[in-house]
C-alpha positions as CSV (number, residue, x, y, z in Angstrom):
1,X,55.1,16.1,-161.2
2,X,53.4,19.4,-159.9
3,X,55.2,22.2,-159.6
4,X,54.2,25.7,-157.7
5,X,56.1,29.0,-158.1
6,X,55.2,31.7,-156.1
7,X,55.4,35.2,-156.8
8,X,54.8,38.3,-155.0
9,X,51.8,39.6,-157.4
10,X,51.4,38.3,-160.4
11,X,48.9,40.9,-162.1
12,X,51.5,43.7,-162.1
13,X,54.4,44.6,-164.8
14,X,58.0,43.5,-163.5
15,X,61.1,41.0,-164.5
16,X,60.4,38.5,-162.2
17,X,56.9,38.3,-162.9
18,X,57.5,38.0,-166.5
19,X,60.5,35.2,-166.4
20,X,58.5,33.4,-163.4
21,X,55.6,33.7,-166.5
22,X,58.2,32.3,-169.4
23,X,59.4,29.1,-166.7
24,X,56.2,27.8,-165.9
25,X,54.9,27.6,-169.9
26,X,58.6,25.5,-170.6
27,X,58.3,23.5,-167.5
28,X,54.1,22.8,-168.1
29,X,55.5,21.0,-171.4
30,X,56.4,18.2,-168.8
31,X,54.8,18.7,-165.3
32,X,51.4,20.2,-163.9
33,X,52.2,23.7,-162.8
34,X,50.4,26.5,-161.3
35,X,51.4,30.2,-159.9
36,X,50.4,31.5,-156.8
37,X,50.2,35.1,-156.5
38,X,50.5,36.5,-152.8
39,X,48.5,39.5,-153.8
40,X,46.0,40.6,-156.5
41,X,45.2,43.9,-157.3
42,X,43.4,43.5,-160.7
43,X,41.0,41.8,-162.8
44,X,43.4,40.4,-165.5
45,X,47.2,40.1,-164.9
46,X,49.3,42.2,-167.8
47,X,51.3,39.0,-168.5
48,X,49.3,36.8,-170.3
49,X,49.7,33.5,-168.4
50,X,50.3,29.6,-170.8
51,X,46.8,28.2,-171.0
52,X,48.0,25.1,-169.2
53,X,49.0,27.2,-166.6
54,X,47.0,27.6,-163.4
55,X,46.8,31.4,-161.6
56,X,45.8,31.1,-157.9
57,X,45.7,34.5,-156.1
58,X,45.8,34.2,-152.4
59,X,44.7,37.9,-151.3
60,X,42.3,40.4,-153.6
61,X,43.5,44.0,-152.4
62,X,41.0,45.0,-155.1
63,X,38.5,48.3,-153.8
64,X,35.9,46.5,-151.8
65,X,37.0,43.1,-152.1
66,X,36.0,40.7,-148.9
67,X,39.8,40.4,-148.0
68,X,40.4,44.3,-147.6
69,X,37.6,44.0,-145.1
70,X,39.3,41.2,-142.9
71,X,40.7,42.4,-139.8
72,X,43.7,40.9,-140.5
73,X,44.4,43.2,-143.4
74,X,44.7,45.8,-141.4
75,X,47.7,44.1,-139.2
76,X,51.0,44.0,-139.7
77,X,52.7,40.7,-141.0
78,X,54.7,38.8,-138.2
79,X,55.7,35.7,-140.8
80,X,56.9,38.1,-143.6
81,X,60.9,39.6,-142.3
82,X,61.0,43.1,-141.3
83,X,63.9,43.9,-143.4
84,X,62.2,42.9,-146.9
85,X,61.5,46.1,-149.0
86,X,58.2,45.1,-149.5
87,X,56.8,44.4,-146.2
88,X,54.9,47.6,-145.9
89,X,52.8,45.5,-148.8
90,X,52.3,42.6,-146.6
91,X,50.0,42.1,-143.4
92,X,49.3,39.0,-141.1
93,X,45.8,37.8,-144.0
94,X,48.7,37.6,-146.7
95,X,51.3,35.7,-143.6
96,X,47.9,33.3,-142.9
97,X,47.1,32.5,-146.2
98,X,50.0,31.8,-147.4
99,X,50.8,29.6,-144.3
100,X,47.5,27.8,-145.2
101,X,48.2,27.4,-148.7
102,X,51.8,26.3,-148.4
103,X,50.5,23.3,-145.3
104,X,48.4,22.1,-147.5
105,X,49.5,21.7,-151.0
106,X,50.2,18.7,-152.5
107,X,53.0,20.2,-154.8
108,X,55.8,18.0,-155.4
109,X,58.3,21.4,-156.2
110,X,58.2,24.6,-154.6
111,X,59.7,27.6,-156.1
112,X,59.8,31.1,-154.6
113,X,61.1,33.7,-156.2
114,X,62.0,37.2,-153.7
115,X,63.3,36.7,-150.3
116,X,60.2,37.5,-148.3
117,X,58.5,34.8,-150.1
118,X,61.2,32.2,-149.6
119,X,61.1,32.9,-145.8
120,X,57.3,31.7,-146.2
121,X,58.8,28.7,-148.4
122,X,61.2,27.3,-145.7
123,X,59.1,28.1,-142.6
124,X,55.6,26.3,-144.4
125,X,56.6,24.5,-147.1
126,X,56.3,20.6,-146.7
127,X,59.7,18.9,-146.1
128,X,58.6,16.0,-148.7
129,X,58.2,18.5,-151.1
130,X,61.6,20.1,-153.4
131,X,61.9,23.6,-152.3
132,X,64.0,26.2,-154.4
133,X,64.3,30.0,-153.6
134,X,65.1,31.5,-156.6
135,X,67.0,34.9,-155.9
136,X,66.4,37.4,-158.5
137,X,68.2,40.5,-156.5
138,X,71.5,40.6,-156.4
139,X,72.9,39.4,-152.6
140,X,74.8,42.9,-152.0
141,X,70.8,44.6,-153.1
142,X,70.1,43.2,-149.6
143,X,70.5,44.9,-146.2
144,X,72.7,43.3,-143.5
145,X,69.7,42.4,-141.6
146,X,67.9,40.9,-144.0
147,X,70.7,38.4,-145.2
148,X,71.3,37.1,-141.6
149,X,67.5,36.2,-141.3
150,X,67.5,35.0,-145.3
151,X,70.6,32.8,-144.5
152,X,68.5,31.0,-140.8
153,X,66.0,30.0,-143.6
154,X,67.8,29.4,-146.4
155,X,69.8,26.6,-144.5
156,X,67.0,24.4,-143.9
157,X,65.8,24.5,-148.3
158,X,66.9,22.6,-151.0
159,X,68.5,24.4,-153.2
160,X,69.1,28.4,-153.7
161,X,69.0,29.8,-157.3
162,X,70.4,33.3,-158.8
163,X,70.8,34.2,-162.4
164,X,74.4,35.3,-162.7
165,X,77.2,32.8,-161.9
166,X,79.0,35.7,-160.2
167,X,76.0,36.2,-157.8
168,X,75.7,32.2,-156.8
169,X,79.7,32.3,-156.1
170,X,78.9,35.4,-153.9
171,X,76.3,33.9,-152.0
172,X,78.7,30.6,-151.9
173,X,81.2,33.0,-150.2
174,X,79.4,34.8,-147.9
175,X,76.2,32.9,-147.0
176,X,77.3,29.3,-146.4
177,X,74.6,26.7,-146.5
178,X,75.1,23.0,-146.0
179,X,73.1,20.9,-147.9
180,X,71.8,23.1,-150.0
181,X,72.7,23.1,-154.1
182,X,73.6,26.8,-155.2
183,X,73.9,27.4,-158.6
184,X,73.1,30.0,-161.1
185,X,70.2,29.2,-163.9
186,X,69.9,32.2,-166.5
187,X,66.4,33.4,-166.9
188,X,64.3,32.4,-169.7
189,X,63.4,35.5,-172.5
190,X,61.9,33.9,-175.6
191,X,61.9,34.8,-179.0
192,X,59.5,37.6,-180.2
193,X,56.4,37.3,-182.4
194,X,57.1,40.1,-184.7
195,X,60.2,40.5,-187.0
196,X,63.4,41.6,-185.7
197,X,64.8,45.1,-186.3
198,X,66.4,45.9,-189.5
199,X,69.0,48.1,-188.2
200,X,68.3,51.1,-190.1
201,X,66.3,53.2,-188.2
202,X,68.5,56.3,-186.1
203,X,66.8,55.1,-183.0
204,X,68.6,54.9,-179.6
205,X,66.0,52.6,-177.2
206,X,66.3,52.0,-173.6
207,X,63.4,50.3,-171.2
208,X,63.6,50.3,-167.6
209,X,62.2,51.3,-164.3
210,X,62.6,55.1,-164.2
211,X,64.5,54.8,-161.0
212,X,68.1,56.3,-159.8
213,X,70.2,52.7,-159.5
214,X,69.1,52.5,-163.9
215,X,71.2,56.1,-164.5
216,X,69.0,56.9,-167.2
217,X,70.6,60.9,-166.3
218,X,73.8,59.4,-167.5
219,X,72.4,57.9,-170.4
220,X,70.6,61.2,-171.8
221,X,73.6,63.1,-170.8
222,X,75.6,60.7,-172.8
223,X,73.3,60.5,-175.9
224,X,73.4,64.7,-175.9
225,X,77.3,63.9,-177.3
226,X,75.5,62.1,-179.5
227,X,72.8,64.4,-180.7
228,X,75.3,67.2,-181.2
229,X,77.3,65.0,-183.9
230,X,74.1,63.1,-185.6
231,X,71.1,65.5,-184.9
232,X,69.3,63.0,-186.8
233,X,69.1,60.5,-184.0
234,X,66.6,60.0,-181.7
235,X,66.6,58.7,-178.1
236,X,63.7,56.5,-176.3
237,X,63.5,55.5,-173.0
238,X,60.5,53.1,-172.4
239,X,59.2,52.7,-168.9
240,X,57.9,54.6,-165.6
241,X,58.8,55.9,-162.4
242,X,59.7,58.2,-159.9
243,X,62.2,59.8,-161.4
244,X,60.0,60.7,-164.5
245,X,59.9,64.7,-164.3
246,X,63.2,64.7,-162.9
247,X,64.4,63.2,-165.9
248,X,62.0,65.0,-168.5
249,X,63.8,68.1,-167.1
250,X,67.2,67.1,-167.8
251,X,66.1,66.5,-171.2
252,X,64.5,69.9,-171.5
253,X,67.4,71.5,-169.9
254,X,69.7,69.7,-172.2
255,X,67.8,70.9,-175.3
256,X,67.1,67.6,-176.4
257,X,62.9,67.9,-176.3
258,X,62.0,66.4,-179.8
259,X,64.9,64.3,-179.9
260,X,64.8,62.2,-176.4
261,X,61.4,60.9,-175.3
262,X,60.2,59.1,-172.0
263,X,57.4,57.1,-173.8
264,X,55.9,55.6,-170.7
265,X,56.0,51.8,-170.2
266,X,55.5,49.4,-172.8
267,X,54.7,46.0,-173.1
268,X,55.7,44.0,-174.8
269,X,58.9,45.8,-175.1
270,X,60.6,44.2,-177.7
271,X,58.0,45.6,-180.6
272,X,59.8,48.8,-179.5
273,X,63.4,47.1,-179.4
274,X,62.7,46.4,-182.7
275,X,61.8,49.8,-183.8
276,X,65.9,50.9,-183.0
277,X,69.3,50.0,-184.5
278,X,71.1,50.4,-180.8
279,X,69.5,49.7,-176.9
280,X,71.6,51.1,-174.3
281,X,71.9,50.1,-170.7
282,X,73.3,52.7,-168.1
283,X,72.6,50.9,-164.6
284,X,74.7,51.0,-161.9
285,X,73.9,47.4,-161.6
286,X,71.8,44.6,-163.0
287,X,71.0,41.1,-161.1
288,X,70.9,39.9,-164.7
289,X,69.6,42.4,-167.6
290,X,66.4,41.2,-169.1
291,X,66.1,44.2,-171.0
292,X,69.6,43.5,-172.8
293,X,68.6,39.8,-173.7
294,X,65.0,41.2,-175.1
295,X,66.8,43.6,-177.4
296,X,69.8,40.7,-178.6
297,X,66.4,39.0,-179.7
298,X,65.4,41.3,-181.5
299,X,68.5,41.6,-183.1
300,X,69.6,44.9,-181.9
301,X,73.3,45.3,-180.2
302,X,73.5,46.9,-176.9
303,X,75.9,49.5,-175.5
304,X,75.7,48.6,-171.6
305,X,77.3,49.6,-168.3
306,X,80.2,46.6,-167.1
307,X,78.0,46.4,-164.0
308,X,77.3,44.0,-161.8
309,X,76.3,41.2,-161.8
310,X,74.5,40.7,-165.3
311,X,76.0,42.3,-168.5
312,X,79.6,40.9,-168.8
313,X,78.0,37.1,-168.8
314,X,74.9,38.3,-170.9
315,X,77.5,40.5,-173.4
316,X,80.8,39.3,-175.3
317,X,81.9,42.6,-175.6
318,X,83.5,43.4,-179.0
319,X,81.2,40.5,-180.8
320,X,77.9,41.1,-179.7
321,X,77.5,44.0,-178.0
322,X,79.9,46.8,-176.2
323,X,80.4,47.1,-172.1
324,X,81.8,50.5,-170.9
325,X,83.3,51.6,-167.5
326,X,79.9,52.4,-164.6
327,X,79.3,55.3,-164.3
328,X,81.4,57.0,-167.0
329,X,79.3,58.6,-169.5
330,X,82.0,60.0,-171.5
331,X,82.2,56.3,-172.8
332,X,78.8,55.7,-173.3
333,X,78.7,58.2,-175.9
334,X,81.6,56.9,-177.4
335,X,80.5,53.4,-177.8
336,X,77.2,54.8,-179.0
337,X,79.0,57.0,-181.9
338,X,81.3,53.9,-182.4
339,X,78.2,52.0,-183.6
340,X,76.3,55.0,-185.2
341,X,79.5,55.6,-187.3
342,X,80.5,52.2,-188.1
343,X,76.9,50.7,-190.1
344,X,78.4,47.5,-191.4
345,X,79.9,47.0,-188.1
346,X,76.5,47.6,-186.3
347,X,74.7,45.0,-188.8
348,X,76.9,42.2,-187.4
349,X,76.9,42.6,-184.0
350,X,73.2,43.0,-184.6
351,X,73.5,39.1,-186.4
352,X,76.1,38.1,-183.5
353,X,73.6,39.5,-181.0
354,X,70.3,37.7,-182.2
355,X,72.2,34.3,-182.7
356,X,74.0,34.2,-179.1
357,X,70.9,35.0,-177.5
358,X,69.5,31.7,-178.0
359,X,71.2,30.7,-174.8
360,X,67.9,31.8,-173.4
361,X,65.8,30.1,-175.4
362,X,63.1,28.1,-173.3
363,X,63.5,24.6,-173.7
364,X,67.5,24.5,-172.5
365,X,66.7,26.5,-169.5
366,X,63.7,24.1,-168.4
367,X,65.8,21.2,-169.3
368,X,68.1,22.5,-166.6
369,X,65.5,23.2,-164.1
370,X,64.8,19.3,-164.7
371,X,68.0,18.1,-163.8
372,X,68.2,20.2,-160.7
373,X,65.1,18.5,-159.6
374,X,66.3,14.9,-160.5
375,X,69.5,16.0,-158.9
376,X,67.9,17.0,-156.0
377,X,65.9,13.8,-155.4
378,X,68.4,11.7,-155.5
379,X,70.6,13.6,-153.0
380,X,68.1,14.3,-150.6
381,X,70.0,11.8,-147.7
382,X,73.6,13.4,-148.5
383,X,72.7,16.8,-148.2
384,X,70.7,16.0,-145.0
385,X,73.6,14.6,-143.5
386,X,75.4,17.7,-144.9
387,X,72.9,20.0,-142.4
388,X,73.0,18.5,-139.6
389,X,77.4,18.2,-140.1
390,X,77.1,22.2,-140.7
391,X,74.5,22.7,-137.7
392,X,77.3,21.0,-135.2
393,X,80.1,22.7,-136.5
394,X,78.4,26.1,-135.7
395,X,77.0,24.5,-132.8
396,X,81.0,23.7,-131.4
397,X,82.2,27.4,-133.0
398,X,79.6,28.8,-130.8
399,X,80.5,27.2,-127.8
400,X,84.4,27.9,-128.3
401,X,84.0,31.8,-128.9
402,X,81.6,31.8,-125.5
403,X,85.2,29.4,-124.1
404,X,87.4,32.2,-125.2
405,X,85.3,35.1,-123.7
406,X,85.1,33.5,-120.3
């Protein structure tokens, strides 16, 4: 079986491009798979792609590459919705190629994995062929707009995939779509090369984009409670962003230069999770929390905001790790000094941590992905039959609410 996912670009640094990276090596165990990267914008991607897996970029927005000098770069996308965040990245070269590409593949799956991308999926993906949008932003991350054009497209797919079970029931709620299989798959985060921490060092880590929504201010506020009871700890916040000087001053205003540090990003993060006895997450929410399952890994327990969607299905709290109240930093700190004070009790969540994180281990993840597909196959007349009960039932709701305005 061949198997396509598409990303958005695959040569920069992000969670989906790095999960969409850790699918395609456990699925080309089985099938002939290949990613398709809208845009390029460097030589090399950052993620090192399987060997056995195929990198096809569809437009180089490289300095004096031919496809910068294409009229059509210059024009604004007409396939791509409006209402995405990244339109202002698209134009109507990236909506033609990926029209092209997407006629004329002979893929038997399709997987897209942001909305945008999906639109492109169910407008110009081949019917014969499985098509999945995989949904890696929460439903609520998206404007009203968006969601009404999403769901138009998302009706006519096969099968719509988030990573939280809270998220899928949300979109189950809210965006009804007959015929087509939602369900939540967990991303895959595999285990790291190098060793796992050995809990001793008095290193707080954190890694994220450097962004408002993460609250990294509420984390450095938090971990000054810290600092004033164990000067000896240190605080490290991996990763880059606007909010970088605006958080550097917080820490400077705090007095906390020399013990908190914005390192910059790093990659790959968990040779720094490994390097700290507690990670702490402060977002105000999480589609799923990468960052959390690369530190259990590593064998480090993390203190994270009870957000949503991600960290109460990724955390047992108590066993593994600790969830505290969004937004309150007061309890942040507390669960951190619970952990700094209690060693012993540290060292087996750490234990608790590593071992339940095997739930994202590779091969059970891609096992799943393969009985969606069979599941799919098999079902394709039903939940045809499904669509066109679901088109006629808004087709007859239509007509009665233009009945009752008359």
């Amino acid at each position: 079986m061949k198997i396509t996912l598409l990303l958005h670009n695959a040569y920069a640094i992000g969670g989906t491009i790095r999960t969409t990276f850790n699918l395609a090596a456990a699925l080309a165990d089985r099938h002939d798979v290949e990613i398709v990267s809208m845009l390029r914008h460097r030589e090399v991607p950052r993620f090192t792609p399987d060997p056995r897996v195929r990198l096809v970029p569809l437009v180089d927005t490289r300095v004096g590459s031919e496809d910068m000098a294409d009229p059509r770069f210059g024009e604004a996308a007409q396939d791509f919705p409006l209402a995405e965040k990244r339109y202002q990245q698209y134009n109507r070269l990236v909506d033609v190629r990926a029209a092209e590409f997407l006629r004329g593949t002979d893929a038997d799956v399709l997987i897209g994995t942001r909305p945008g991308i999906n639109v492109y999926l169910a407008r110009f993906g081949p019917r014969r062929a499985l098509r999945i949008a995989q949904e890696h932003l929460r439903h609520d991350a998206h404007s009203k707009q968006l969601r009404a054009e999403l769901a138009r497209h998302y009706r006519t797919l096969d099968a719509l995939v988030t990573t939280t079970e809270a998220d899928a029931a949300v979109y189950r709620a809210r965006m009804p779509l007959p015929g087509v299989r939602v369900l939540a798959v967990p991303n895959i985060v595999p285990a790291p090369d190098g060793p796992p921490s050995e809990g001793t060092a008095k290193v707080i880590s954190a890694a994220g984009r450097l962004v408002r929504g993460k609250r990294f201010d509420l984390l450095i506020e938090a971990f000054s409670a810290v600092a004033a009871k164990h000067p000896d700890w240190q605080l490290r916040i991996h990763g880059g962003g606007a909010e970088r000087a605006k958080l550097q001053g917080l820490i400077d205003g705090l007095g906390l230069s020399g013990k908190a540090e914005l390192t910059g990003p790093r990659s790959p993060i968990e040779a720094e999770f490994a390097k700290a006895s507690i990670v702490a997450s402060a977002s105000d929410a999480e589609s799923f929390g990468m960052t959390i399952v690369e530190a259990m890994r590593c064998g480090v327990p993390v203190v994270s905001t009870d957000c949503p969607l991600g960290p109460a299905e990724i955390i047992h709290n108590g066993k593994d790790g600790l969830l505290v109240p969004r937004g309150d930093g007061q309890a942040l700190a507390g669960a951190l000094l619970e952990l700094i004070e209690a060693p012993q009790r540290r060292r087996e969540m750490a234990a608790a941590a590593r071992e339940s994180s095997h739930r994202y281990d590779p091969e059970p993840i891609a096992e799943r992905y393969q009985l969606l597909f069979q599941e799919l196959g098999s079902t394709r007349t039903g939940r045809a039959w499904q669509r066109t009960l679901g088109r006629i039932r808004g087709r007859v709701r239509r007509l009665l609410r233009r009945a009752l305005r008359r």
